[in-house]
C-alpha positions as CSV (number, residue, x, y, z in Angstrom):
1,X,37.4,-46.6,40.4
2,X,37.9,-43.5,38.9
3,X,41.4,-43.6,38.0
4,X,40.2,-46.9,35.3
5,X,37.3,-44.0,34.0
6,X,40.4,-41.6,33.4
7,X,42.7,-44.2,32.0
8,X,40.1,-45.6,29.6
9,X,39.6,-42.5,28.1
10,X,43.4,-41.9,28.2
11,X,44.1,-45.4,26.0
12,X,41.5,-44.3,23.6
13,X,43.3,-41.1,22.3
14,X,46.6,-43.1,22.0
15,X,47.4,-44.3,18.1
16,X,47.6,-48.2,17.7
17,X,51.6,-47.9,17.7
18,X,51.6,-46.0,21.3
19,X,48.9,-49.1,22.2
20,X,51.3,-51.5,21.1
21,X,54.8,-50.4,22.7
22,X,52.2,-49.8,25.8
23,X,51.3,-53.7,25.8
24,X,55.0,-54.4,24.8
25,X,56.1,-52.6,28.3
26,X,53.8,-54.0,30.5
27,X,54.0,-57.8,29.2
28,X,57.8,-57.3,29.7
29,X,57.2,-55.8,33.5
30,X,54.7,-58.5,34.2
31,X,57.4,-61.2,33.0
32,X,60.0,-59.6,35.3
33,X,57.8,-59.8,38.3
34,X,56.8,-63.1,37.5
35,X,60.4,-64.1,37.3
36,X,61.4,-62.2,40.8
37,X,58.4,-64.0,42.3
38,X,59.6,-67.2,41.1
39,X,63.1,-66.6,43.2
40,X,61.6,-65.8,46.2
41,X,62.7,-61.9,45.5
42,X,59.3,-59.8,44.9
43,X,58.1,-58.8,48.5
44,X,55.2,-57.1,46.6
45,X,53.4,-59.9,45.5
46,X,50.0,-58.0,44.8
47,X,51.4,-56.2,41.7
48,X,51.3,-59.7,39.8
């Protein structure tokens, strides 16, 4: 668990805008997993 220690600290020197296009990039990766999954084409189904 150290890496989440490190990456808290690193999300709390970002500005809200750098938050935002963060949560923006990840919804939109988490979306295309989904959809992969939903065709039977993610083979790494832990990253959902």
């Amino acid at each position: 668990m150290k890496g989440k220690g490190a990456y808290i600290k690193q999300l709390n020197e970002k500005t809200i805008r750098e938050l935002i296009s963060e949560r923006k990039k990840l919804k939109k990766e988490l979306y295309n997993l989904k959809m992969k999954n939903a065709i039977r084409g993610l083979k790494e189904t832990h990253k959902i």
